[in-house]
Backbone bond lengths (Angstrom), bond angles and torsions (degrees), N, CA, C in turn:
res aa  C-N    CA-C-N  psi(-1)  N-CA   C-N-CA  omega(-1)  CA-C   N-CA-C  phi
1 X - - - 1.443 - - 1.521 108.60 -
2 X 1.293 104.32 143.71 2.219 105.38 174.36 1.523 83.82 -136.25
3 X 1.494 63.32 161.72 1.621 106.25 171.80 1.421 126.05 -119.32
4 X 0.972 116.21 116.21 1.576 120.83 -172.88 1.237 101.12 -74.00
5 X 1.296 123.43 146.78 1.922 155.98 -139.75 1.789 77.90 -96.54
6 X 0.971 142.87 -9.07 1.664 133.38 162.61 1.342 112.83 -70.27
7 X 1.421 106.83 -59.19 1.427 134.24 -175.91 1.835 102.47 -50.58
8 X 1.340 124.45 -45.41 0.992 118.80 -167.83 1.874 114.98 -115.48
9 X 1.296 94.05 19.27 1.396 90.93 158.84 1.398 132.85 -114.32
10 X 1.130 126.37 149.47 1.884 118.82 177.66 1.544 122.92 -110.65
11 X 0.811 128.52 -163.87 1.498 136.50 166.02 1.481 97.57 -93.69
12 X 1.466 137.26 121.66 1.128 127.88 155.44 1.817 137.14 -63.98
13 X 1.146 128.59 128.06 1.130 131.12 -154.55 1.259 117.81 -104.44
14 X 1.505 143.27 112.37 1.511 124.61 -167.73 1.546 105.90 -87.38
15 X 1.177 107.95 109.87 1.521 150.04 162.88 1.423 81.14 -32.50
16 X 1.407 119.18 132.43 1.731 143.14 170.33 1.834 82.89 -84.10
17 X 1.287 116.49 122.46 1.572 119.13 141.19 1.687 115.15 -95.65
18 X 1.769 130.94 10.42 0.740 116.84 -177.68 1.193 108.49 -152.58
19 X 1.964 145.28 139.44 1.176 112.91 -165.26 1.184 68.30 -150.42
20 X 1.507 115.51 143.88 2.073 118.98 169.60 1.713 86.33 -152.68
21 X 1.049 108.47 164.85 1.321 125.88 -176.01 1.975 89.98 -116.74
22 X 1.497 111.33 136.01 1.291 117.48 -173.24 2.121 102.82 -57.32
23 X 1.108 132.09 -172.19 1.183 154.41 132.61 1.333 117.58 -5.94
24 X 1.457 93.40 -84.61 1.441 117.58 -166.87 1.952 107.07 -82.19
25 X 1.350 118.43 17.79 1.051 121.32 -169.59 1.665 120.27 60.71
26 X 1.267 117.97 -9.02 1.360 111.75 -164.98 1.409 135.40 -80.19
27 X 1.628 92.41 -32.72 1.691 96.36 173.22 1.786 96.27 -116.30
28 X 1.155 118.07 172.80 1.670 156.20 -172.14 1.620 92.36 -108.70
29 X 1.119 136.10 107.31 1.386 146.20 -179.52 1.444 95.14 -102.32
30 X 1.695 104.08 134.93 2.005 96.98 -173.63 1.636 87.38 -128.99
31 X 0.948 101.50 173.44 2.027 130.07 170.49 1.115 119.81 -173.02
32 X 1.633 100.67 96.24 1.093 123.99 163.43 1.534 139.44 -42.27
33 X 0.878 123.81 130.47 2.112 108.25 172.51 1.447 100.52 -37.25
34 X 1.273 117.66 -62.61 1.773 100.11 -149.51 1.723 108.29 -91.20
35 X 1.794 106.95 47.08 1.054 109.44 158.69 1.742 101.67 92.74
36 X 1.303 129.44 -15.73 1.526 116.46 179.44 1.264 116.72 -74.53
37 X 1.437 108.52 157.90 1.373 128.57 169.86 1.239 135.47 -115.64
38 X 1.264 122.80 91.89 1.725 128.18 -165.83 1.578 117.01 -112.16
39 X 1.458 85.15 122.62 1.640 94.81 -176.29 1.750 101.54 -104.04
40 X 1.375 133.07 123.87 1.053 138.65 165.57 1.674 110.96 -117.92
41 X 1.651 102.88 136.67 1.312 113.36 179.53 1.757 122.70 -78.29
42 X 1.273 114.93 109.22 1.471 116.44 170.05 1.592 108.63 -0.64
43 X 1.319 109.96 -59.14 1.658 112.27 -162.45 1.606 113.03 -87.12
44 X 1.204 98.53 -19.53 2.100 107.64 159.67 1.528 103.96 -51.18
45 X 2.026 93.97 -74.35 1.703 97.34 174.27 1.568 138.78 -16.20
46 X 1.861 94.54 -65.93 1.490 110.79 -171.84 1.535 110.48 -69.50
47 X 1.271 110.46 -33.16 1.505 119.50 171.46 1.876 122.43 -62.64
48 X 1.134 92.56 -13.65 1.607 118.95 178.00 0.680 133.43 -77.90
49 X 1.875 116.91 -35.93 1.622 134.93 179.63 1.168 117.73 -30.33
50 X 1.409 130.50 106.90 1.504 106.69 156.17 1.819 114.22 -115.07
51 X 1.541 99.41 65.50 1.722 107.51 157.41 1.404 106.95 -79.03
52 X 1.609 101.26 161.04 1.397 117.60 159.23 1.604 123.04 -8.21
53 X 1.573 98.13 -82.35 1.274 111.64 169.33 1.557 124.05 -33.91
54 X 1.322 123.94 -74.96 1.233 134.47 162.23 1.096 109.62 -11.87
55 X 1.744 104.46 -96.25 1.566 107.99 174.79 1.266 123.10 -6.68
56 X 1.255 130.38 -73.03 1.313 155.10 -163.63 1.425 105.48 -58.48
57 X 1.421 105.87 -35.33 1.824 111.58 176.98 1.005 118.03 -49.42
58 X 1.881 93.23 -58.69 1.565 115.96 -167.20 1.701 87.56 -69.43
59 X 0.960 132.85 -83.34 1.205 90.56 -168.80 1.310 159.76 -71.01
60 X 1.384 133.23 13.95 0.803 141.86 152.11 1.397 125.92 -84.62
61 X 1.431 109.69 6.94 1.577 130.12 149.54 1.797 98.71 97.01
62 X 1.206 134.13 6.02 1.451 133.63 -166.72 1.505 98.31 -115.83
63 X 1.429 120.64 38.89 1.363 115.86 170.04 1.608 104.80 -125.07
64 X 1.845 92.79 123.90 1.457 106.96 -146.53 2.143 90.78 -66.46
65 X 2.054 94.79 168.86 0.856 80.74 174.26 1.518 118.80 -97.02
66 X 1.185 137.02 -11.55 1.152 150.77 -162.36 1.361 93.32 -127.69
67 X 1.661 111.93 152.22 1.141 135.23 157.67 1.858 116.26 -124.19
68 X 0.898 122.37 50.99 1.504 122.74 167.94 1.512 134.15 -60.21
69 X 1.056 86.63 128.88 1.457 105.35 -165.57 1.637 118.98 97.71
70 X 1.336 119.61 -4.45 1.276 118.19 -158.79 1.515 98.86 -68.10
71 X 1.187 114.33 -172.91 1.240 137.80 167.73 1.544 146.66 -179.83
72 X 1.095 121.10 171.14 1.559 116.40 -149.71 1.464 119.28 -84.38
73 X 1.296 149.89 63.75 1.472 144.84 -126.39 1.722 107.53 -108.89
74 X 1.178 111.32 -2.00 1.359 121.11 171.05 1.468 126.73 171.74
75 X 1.381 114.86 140.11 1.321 109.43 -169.80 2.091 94.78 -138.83
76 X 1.958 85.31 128.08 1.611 87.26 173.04 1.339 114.85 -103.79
77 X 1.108 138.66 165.71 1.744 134.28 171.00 2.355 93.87 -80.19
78 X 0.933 93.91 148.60 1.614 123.63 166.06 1.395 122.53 -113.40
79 X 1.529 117.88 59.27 1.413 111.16 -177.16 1.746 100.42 83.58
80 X 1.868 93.66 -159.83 1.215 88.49 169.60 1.479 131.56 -108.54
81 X 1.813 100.26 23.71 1.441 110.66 -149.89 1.935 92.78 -123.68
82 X 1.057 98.78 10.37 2.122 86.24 -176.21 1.872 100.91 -171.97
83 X 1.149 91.30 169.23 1.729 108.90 168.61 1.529 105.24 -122.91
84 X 1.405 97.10 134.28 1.756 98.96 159.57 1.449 100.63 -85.68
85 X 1.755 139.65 152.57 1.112 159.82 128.10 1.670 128.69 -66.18
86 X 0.987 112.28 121.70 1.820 107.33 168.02 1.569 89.91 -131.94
87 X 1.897 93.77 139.41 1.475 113.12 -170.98 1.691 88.39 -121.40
88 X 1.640 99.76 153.74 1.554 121.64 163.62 1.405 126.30 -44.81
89 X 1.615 118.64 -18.62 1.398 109.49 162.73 1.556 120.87 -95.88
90 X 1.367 107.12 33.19 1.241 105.12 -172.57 1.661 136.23 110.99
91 X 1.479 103.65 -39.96 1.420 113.42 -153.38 1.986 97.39 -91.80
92 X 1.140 106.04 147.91 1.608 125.39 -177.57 1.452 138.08 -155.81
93 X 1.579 90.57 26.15 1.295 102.27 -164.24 1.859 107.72 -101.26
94 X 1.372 121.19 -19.84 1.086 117.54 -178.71 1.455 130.96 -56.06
95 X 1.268 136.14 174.98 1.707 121.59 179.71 1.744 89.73 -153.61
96 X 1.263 116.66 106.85 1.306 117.39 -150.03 2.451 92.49 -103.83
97 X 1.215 101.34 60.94 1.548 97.22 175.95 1.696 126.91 -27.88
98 X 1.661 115.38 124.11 1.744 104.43 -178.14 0.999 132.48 -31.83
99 X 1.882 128.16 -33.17 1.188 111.74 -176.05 2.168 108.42 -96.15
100 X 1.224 112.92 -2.07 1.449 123.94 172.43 1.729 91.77 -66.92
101 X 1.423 110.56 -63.29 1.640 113.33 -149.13 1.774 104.84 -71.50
102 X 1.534 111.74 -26.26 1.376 107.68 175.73 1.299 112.41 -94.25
103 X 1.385 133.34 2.83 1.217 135.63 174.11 1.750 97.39 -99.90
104 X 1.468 146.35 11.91 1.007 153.01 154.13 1.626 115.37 -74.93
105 X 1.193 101.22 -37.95 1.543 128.35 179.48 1.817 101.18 -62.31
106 X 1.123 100.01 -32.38 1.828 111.09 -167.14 1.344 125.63 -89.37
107 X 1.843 94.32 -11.90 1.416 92.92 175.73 1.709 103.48 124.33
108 X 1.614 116.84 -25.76 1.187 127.78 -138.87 1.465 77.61 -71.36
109 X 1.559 107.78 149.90 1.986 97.44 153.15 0.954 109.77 -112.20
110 X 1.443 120.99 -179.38 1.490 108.52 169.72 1.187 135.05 -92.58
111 X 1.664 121.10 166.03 1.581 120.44 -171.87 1.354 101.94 -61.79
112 X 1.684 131.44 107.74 1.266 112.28 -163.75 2.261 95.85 -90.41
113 X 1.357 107.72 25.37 1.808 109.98 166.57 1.264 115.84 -115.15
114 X 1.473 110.33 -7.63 1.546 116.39 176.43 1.317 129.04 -132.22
C-alpha cells in the first residue's frame, strides 16, 4: 500500500515552549519555538470553548456572548498536542489543541456548530 506525499503531509504547527497566564489573570501569554509571541485574552479563550457543553449552548442559542471579567485560573498540559483551561466562572472543561489555540491568535473564531 502507498501513500501519496498529500496524504502524509500537514501544516506545521509552532509548538508553544512556553505557556504563563499574565498577572492579572487575563490573557494566556504563549512562546512559540520559532520565536513568537501570543498574547490571548481570557474572554477570547472562554468564548472559544468548543467542549461538549459549549457546543450544546451555542446551539441551543443560550451561549452567552461575552464573558467579561473572566479569567484564567489554571492551565494543565494535554499530552503533547493541547492545554486544558479552567476559567474564574467556573468552567474547565475545554482542551484547547496547538493548532486551534494559535489559530485564535489569527483571527480564526470559532465553529460556533461544532
Amino acid at each position: 500500500m502507498s501513500l501519496s506525499a498529500s496524504a502524509l503531509s500537514a501544516t506545521p504547527v509552532a509548538t508553544p515552549i512556553q505557556i504563563a497566564v499574565s498577572e492579572n489573570l487575563d490573557f494566556l501569554e504563549i512562546t512559540t519555538a520559532d520565536g513568537g509571541e501570543i498574547r490571548l485574552t481570557a474572554e477570547r479563550l472562554r468564548g472559544a470553548c468548543k467542549c461538549a457543553h459549549c457546543i450544546r449552548a451555542r446551539i441551543d442559542g443560550v451561549f452567552p456572548d461575552r464573558f467579561d471579567g473572566v479569567a484564567v485560573v489554571g492551565v494543565l498540559p494535554i499530552g503533547d498536542y493541547a492545554i486544558n483551561l479552567a476559567f474564574s466562572d467556573g468552567h474547565a472543561r475545554g482542551i484547547y489543541p496547538w493548532p486551534y489555540l494559535l489559530g485564535l491568535n489569527e483571527g480564526e473564531a470559532p465553529d460556533q456548530n461544532r
